[in-house]
N, CA, C and O atoms as a Maestro MAE file, in Angstrom:
{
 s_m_m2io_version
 :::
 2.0.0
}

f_m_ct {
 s_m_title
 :::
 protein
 m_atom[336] {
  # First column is atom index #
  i_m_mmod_type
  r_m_x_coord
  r_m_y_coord
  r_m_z_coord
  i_m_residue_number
  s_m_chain_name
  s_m_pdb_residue_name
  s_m_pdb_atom_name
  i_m_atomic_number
  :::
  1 25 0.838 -1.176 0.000 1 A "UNK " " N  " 7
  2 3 0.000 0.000 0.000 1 A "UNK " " CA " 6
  3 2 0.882 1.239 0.000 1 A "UNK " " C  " 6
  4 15 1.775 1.036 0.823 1 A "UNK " " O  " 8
  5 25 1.009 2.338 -0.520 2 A "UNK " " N  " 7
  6 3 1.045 3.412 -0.751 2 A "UNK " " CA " 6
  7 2 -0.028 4.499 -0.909 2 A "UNK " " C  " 6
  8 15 -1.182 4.260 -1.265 2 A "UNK " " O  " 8
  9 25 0.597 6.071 -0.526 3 A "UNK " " N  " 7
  10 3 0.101 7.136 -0.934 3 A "UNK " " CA " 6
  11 2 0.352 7.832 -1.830 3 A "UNK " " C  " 6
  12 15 1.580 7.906 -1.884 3 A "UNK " " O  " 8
  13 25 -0.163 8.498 -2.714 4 A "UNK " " N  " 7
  14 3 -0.074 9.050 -3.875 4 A "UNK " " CA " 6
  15 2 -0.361 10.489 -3.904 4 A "UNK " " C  " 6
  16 15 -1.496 10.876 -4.183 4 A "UNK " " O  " 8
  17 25 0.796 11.484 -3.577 5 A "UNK " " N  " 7
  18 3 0.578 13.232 -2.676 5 A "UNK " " CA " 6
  19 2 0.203 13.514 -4.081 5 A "UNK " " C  " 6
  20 15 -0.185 14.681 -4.043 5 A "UNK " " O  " 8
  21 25 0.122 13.167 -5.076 6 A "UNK " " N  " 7
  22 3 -0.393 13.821 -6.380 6 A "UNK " " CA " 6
  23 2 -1.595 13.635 -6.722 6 A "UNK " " C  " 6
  24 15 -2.053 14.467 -7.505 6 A "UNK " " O  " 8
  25 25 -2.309 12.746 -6.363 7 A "UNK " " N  " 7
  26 3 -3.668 12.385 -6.313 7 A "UNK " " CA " 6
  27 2 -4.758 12.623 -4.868 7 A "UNK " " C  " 6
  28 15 -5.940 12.962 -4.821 7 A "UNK " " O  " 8
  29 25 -3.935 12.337 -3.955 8 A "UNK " " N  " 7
  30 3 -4.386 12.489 -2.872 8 A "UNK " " CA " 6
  31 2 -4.061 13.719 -1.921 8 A "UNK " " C  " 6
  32 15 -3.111 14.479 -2.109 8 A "UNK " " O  " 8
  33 25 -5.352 13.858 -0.436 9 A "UNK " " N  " 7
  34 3 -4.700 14.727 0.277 9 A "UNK " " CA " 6
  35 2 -3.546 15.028 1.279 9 A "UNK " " C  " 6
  36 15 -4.154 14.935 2.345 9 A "UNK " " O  " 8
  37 25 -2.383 15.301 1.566 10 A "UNK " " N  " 7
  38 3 -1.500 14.948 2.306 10 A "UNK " " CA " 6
  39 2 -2.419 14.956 3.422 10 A "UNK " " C  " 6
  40 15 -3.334 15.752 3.633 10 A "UNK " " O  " 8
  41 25 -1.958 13.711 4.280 11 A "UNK " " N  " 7
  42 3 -2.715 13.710 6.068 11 A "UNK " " CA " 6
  43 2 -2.269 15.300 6.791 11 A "UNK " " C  " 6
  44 15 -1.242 15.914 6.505 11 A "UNK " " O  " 8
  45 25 -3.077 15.647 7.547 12 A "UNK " " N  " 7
  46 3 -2.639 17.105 8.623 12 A "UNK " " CA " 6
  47 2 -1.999 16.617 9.674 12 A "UNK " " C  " 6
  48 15 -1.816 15.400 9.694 12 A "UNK " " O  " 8
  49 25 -1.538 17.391 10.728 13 A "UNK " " N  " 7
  50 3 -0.655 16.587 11.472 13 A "UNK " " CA " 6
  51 2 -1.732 16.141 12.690 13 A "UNK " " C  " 6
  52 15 -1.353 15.571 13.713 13 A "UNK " " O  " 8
  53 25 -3.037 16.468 12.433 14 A "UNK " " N  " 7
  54 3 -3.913 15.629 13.566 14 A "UNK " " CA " 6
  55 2 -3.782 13.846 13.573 14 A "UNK " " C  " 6
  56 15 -3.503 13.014 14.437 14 A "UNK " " O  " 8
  57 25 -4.109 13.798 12.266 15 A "UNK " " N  " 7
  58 3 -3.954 12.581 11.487 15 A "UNK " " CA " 6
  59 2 -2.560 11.845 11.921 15 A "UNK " " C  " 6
  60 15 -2.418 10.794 12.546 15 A "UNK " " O  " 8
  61 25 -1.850 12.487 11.538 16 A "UNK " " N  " 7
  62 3 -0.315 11.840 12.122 16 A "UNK " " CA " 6
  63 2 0.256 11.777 13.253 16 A "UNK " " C  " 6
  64 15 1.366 11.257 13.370 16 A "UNK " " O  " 8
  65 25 -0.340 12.244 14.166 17 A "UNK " " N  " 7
  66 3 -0.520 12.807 15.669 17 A "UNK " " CA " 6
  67 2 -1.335 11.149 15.816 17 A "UNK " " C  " 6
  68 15 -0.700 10.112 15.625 17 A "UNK " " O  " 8
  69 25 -2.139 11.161 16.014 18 A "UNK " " N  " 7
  70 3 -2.878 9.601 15.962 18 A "UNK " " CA " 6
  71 2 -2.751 8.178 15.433 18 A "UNK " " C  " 6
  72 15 -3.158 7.039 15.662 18 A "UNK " " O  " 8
  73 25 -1.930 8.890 14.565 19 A "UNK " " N  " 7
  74 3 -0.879 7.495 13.892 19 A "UNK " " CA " 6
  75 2 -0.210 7.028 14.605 19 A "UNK " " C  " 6
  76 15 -0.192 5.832 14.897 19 A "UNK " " O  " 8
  77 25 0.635 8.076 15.125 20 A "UNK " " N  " 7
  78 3 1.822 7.668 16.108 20 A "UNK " " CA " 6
  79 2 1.768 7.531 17.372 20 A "UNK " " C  " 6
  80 15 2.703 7.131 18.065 20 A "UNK " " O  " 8
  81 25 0.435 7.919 17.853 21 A "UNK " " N  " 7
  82 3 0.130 7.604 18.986 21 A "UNK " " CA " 6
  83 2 -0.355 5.724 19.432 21 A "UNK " " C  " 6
  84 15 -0.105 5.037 20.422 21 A "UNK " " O  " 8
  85 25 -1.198 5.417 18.029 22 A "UNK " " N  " 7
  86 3 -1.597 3.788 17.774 22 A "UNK " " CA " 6
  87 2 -0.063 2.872 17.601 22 A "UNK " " C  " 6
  88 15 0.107 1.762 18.105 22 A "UNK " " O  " 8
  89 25 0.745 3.452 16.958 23 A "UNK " " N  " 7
  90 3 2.096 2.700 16.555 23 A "UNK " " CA " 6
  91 2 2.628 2.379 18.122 23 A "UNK " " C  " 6
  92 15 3.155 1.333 18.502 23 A "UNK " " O  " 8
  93 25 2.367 3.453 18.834 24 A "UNK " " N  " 7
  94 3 3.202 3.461 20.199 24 A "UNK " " CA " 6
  95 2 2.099 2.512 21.514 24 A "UNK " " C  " 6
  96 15 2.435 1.798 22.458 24 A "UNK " " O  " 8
  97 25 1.184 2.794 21.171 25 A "UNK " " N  " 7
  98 3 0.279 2.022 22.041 25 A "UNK " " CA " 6
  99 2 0.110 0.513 21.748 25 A "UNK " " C  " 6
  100 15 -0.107 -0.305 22.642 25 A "UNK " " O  " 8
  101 25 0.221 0.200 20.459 26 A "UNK " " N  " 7
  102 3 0.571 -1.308 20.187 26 A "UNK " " CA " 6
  103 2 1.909 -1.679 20.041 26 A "UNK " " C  " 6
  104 15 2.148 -2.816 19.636 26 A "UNK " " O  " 8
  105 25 3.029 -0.740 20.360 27 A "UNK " " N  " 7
  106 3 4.008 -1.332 19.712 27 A "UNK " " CA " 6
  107 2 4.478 -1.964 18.415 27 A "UNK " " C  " 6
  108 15 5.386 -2.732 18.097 27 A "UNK " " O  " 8
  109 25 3.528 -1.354 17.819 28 A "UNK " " N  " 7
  110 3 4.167 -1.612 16.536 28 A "UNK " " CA " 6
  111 2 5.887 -1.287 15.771 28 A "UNK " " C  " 6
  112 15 6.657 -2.114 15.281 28 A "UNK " " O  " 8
  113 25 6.013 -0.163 15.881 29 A "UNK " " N  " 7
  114 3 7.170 0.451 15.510 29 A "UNK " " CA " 6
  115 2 8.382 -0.545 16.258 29 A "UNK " " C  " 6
  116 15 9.376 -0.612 15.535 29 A "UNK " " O  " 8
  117 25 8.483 -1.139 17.229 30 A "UNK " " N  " 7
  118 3 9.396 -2.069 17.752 30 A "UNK " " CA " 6
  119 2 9.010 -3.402 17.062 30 A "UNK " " C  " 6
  120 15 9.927 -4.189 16.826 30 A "UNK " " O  " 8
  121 25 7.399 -3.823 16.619 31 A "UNK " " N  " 7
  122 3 7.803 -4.427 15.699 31 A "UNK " " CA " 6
  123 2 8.435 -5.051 14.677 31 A "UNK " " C  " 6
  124 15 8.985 -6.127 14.444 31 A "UNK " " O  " 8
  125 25 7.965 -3.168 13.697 32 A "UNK " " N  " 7
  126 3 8.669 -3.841 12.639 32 A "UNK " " CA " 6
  127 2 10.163 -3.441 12.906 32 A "UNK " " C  " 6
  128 15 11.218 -3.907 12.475 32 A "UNK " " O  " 8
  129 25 9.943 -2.638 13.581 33 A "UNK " " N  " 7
  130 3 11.892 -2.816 13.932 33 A "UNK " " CA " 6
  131 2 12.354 -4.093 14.243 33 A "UNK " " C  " 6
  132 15 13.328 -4.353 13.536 33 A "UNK " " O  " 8
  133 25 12.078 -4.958 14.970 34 A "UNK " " N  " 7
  134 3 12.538 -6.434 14.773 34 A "UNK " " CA " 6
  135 2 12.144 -7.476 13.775 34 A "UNK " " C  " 6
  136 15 12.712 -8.549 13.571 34 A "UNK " " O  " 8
  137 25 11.149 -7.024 13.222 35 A "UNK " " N  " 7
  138 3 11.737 -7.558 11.549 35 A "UNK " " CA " 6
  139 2 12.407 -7.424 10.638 35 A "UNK " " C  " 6
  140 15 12.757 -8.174 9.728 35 A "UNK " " O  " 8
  141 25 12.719 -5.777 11.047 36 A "UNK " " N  " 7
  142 3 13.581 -5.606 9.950 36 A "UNK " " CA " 6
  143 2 15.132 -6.157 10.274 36 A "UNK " " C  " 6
  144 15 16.087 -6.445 9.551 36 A "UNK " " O  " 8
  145 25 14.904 -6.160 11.737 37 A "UNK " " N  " 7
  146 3 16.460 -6.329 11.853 37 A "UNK " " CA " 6
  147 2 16.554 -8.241 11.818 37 A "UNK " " C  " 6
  148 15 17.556 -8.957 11.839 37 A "UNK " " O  " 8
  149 25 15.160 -8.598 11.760 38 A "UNK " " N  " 7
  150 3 15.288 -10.302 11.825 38 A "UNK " " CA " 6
  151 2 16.282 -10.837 9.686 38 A "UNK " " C  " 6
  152 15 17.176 -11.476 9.132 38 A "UNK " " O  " 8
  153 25 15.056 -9.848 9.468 39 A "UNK " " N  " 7
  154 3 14.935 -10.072 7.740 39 A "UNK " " CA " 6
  155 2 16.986 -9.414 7.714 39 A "UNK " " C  " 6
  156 15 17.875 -10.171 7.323 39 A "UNK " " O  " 8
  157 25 17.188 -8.396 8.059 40 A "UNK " " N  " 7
  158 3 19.116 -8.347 7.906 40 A "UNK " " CA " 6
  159 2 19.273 -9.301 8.439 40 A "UNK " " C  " 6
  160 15 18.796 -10.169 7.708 40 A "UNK " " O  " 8
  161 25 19.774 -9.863 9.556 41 A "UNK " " N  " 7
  162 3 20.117 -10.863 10.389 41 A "UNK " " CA " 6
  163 2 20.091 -11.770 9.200 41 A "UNK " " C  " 6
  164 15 21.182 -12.098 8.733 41 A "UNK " " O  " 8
  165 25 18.272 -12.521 8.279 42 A "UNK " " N  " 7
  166 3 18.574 -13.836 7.624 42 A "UNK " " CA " 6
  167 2 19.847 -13.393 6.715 42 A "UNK " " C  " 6
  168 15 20.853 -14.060 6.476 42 A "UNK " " O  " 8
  169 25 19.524 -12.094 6.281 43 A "UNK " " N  " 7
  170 3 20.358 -11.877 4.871 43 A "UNK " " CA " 6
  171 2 21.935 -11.746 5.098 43 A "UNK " " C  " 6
  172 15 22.756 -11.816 4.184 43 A "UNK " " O  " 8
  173 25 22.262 -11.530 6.543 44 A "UNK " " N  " 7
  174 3 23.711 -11.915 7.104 44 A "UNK " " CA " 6
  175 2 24.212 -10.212 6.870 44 A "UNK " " C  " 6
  176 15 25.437 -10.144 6.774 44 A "UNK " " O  " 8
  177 25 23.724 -9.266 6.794 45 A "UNK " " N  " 7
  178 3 23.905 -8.035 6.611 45 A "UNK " " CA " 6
  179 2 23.879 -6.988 7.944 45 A "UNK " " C  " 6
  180 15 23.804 -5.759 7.919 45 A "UNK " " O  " 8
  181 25 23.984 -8.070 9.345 46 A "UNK " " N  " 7
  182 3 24.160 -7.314 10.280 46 A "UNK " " CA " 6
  183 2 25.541 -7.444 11.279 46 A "UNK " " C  " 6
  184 15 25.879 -8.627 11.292 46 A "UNK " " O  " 8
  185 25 25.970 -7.046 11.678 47 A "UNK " " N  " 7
  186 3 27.337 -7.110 12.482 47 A "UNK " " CA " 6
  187 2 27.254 -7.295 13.910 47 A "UNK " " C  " 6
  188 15 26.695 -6.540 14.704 47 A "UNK " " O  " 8
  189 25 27.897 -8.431 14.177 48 A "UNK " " N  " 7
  190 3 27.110 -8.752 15.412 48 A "UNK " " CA " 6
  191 2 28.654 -8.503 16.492 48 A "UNK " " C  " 6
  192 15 28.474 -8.379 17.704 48 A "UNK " " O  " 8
  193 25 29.714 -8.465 16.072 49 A "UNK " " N  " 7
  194 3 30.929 -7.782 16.478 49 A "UNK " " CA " 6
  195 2 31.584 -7.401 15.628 49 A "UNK " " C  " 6
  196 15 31.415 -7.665 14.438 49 A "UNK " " O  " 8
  197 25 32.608 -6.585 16.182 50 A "UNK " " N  " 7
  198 3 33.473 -5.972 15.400 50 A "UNK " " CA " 6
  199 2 34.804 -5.153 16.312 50 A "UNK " " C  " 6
  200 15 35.026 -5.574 17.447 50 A "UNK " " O  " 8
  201 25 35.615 -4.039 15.790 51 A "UNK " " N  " 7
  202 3 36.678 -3.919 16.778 51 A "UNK " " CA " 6
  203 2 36.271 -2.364 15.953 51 A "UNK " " C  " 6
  204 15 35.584 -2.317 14.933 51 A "UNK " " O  " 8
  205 25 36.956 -0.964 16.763 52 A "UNK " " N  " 7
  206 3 36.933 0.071 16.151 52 A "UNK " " CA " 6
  207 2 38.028 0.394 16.261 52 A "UNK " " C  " 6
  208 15 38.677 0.217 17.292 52 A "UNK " " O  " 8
  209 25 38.481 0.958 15.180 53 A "UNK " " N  " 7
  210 3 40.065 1.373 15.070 53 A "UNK " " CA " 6
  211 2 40.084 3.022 14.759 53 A "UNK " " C  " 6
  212 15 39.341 3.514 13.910 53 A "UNK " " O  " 8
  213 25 40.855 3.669 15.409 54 A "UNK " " N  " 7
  214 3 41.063 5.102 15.176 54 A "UNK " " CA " 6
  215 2 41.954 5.582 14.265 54 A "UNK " " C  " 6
  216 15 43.135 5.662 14.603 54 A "UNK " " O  " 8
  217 25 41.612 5.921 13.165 55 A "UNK " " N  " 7
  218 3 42.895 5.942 11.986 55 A "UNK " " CA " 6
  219 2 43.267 7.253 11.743 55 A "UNK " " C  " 6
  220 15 43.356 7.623 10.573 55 A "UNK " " O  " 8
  221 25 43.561 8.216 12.886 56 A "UNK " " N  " 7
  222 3 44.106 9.844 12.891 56 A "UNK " " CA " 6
  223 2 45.205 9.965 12.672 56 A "UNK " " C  " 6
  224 15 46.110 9.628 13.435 56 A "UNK " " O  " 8
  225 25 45.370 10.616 11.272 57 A "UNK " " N  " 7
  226 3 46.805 10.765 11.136 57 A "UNK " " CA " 6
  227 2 47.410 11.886 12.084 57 A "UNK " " C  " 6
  228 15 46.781 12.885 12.433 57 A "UNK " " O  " 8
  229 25 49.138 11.493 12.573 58 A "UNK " " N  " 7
  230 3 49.460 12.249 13.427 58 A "UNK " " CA " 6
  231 2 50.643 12.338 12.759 58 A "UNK " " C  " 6
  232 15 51.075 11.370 12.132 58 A "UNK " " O  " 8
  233 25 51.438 13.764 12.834 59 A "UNK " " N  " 7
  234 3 52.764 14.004 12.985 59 A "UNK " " CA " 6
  235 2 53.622 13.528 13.937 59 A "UNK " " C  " 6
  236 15 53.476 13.792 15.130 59 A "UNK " " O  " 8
  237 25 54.703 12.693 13.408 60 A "UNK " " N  " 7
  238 3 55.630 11.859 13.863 60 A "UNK " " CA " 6
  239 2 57.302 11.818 13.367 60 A "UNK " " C  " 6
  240 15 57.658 11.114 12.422 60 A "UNK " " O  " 8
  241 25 57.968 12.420 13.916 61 A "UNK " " N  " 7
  242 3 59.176 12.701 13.638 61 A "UNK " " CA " 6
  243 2 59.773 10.902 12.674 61 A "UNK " " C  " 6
  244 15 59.365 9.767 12.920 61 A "UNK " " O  " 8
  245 25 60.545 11.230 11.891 62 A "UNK " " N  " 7
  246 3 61.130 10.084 11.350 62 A "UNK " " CA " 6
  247 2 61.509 9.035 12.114 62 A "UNK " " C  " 6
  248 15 61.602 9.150 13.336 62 A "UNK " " O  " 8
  249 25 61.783 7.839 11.438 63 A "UNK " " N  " 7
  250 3 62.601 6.603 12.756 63 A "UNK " " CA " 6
  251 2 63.887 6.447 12.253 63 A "UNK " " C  " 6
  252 15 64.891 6.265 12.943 63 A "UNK " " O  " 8
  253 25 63.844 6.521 11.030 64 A "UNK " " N  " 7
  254 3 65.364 6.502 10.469 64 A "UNK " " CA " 6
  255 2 66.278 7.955 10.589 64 A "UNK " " C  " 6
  256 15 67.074 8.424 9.776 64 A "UNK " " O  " 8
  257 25 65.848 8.476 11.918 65 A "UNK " " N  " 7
  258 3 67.272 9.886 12.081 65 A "UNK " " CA " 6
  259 2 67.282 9.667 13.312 65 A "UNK " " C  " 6
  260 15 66.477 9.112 14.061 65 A "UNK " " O  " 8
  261 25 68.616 10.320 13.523 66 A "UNK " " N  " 7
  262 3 69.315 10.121 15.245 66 A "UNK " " CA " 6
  263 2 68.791 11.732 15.836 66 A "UNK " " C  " 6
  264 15 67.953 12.491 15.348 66 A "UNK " " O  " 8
  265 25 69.455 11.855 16.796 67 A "UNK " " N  " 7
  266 3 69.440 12.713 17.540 67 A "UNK " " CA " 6
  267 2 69.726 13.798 17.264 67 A "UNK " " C  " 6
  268 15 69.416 14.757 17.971 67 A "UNK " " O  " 8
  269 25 70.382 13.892 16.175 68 A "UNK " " N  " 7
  270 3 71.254 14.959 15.668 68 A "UNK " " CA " 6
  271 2 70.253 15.320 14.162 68 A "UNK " " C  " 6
  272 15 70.478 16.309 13.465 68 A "UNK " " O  " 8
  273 25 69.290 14.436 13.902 69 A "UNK " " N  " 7
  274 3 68.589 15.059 12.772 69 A "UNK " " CA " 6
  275 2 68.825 14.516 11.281 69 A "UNK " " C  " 6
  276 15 68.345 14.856 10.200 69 A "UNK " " O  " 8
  277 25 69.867 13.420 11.698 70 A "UNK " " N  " 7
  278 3 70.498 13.061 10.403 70 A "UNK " " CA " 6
  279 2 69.900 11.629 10.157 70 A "UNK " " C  " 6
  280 15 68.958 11.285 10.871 70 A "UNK " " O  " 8
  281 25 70.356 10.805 9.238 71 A "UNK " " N  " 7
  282 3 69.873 9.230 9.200 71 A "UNK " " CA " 6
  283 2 70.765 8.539 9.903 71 A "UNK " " C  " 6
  284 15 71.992 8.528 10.006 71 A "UNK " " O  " 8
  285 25 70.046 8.079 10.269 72 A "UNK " " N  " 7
  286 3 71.025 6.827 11.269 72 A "UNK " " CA " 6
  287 2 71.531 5.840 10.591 72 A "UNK " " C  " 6
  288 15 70.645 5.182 10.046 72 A "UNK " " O  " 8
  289 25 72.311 5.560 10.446 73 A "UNK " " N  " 7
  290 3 73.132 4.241 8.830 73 A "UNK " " CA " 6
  291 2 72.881 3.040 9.826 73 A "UNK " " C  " 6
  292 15 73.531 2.098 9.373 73 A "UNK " " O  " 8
  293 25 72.266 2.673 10.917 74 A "UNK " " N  " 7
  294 3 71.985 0.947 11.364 74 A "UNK " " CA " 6
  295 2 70.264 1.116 10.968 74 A "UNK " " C  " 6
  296 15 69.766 -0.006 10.878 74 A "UNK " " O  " 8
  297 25 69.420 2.044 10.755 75 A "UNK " " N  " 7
  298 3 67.925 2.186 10.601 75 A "UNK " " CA " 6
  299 2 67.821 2.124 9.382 75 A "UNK " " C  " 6
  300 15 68.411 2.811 8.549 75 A "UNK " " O  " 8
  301 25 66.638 0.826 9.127 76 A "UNK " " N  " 7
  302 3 66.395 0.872 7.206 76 A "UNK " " CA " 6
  303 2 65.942 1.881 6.901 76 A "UNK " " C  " 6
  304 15 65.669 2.590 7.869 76 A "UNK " " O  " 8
  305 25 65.703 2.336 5.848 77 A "UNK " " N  " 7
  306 3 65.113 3.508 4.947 77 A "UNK " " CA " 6
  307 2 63.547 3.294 4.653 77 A "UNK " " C  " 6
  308 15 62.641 4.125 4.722 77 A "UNK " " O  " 8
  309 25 63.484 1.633 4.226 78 A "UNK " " N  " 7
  310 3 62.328 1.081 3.584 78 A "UNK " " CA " 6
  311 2 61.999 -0.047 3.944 78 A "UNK " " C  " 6
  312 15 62.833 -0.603 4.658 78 A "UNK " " O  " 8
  313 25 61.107 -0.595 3.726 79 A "UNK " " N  " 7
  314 3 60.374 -1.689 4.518 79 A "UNK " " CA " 6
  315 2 61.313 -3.057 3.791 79 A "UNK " " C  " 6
  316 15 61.266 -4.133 4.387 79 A "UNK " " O  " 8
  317 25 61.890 -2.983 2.896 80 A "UNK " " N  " 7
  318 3 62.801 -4.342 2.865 80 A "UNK " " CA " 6
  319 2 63.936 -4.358 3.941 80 A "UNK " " C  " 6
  320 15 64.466 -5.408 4.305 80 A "UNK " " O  " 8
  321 25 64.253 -3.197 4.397 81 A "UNK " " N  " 7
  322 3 65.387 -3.356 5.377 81 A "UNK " " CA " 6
  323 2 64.650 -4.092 6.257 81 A "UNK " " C  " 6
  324 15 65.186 -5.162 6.547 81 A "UNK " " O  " 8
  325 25 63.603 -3.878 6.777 82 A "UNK " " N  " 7
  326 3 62.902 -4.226 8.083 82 A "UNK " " CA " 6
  327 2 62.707 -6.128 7.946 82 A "UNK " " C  " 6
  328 15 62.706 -6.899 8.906 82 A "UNK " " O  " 8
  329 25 62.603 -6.392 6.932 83 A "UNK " " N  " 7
  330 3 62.346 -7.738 6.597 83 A "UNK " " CA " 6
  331 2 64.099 -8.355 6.759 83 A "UNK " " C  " 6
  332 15 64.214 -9.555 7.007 83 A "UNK " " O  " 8
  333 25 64.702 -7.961 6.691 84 A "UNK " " N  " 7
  334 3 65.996 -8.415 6.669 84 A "UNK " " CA " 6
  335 2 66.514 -9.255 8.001 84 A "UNK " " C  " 6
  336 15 67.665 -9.691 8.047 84 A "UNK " " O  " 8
  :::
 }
 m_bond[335] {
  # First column is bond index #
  i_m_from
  i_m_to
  i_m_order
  :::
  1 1 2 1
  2 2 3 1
  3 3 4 2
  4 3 5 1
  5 5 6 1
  6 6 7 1
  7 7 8 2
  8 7 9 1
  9 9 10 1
  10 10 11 1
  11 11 12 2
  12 11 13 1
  13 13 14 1
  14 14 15 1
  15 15 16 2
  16 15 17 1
  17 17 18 1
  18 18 19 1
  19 19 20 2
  20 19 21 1
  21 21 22 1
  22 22 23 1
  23 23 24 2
  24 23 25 1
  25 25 26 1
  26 26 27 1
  27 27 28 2
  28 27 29 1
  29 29 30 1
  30 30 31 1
  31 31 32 2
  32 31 33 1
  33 33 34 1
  34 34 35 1
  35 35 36 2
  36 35 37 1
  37 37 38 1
  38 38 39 1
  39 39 40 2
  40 39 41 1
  41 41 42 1
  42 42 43 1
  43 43 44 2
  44 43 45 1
  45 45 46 1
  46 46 47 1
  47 47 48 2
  48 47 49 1
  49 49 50 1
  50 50 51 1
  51 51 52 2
  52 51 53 1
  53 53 54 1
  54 54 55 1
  55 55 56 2
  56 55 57 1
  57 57 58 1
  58 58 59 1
  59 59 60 2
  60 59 61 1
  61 61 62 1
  62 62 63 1
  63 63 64 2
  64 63 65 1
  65 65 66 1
  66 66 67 1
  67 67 68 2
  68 67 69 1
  69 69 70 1
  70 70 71 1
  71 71 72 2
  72 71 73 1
  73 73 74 1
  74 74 75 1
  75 75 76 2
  76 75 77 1
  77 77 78 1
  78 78 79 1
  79 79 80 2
  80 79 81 1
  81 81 82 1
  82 82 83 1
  83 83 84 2
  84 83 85 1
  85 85 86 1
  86 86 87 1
  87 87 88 2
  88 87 89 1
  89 89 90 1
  90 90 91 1
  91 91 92 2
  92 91 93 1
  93 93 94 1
  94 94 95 1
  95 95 96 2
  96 95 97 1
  97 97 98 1
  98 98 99 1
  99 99 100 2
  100 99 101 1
  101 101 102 1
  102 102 103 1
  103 103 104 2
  104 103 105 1
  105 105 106 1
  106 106 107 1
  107 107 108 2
  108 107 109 1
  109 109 110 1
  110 110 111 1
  111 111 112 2
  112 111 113 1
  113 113 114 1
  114 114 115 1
  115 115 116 2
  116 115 117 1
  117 117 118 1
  118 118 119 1
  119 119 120 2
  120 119 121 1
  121 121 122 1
  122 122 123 1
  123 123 124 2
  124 123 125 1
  125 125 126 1
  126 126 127 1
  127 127 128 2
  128 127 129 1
  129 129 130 1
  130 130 131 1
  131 131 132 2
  132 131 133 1
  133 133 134 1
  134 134 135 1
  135 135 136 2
  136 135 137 1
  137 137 138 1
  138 138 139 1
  139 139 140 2
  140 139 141 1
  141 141 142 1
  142 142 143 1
  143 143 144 2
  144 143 145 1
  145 145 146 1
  146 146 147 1
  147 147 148 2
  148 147 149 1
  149 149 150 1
  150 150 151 1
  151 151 152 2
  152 151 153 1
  153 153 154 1
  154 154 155 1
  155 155 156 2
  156 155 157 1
  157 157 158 1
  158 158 159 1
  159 159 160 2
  160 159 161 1
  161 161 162 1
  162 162 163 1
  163 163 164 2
  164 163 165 1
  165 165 166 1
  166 166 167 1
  167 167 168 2
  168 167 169 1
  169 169 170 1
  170 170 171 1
  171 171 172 2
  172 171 173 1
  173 173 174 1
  174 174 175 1
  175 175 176 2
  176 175 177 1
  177 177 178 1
  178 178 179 1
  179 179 180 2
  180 179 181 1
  181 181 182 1
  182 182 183 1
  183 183 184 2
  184 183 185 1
  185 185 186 1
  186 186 187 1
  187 187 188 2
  188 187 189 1
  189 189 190 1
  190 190 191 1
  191 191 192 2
  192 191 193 1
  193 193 194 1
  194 194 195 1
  195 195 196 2
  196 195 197 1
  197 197 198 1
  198 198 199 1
  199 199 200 2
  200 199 201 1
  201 201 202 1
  202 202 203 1
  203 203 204 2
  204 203 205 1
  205 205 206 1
  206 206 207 1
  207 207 208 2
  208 207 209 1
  209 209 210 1
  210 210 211 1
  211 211 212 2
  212 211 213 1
  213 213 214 1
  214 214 215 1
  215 215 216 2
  216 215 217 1
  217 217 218 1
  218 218 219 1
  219 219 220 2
  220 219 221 1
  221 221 222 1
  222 222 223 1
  223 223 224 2
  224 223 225 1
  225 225 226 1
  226 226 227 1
  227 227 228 2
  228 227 229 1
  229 229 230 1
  230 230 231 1
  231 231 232 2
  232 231 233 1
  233 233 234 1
  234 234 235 1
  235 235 236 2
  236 235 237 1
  237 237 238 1
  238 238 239 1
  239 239 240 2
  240 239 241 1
  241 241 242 1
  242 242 243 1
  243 243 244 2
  244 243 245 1
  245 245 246 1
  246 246 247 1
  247 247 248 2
  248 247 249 1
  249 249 250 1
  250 250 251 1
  251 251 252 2
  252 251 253 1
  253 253 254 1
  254 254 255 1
  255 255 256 2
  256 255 257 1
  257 257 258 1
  258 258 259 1
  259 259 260 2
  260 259 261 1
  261 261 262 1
  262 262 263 1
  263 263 264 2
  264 263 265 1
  265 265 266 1
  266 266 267 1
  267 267 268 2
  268 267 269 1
  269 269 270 1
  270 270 271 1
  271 271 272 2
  272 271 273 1
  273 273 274 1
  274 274 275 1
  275 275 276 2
  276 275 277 1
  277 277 278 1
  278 278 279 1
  279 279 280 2
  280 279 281 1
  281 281 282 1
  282 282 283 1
  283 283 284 2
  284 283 285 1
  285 285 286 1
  286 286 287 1
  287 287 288 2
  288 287 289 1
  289 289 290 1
  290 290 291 1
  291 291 292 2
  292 291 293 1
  293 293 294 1
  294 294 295 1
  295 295 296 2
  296 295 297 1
  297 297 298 1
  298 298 299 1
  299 299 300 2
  300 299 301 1
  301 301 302 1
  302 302 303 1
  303 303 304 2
  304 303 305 1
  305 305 306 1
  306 306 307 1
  307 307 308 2
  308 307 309 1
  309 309 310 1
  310 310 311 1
  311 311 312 2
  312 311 313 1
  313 313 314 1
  314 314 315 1
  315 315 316 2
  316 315 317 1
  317 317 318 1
  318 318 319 1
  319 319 320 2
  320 319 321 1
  321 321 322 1
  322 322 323 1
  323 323 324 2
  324 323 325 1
  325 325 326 1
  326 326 327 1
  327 327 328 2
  328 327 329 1
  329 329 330 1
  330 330 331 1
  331 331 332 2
  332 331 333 1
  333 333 334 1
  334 334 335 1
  335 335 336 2
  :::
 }
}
């Protein structure tokens, strides 16, 4: 079922005022909220854990320079040194 605002009259907000008052007195709206979330659930489209990761890039002085600002010749440059 649908409404059709081109054919029809939009409801006033008395009308919708009473809508939502029946949705809430039967509980409906928690209803279909648990169908909808049953119907994701079958379709495997809900996340039932997960981990959150903060990915803020920050300014971070180099790893390959010493103290003095320069490169350190024992620190790789690039990630094959690190594999070494």
């Amino acid at each position: 079922m649908h409404i059709n605002f081109f054919t029809e009259q939009v409801p006033d907000a008395t009308t919708l005022l009473k809508f939502r008052h029946l949705l809430e007195k039967e509980k409906i709206g928690e209803k279909l909220f648990e169908d909808v979330k049953d119907q994701l659930d079958h379709a495997g489209l809900i996340m039932l854990g997960g981990t959150v990761v903060d990915a803020t890039l920050i300014s971070a002085p180099s790893p390959t320079k010493n103290e003095d600002g320069k490169r350190d010749p024992e620190m790789p440059s690039n990630q094959s040194g690190f594999l070494a």
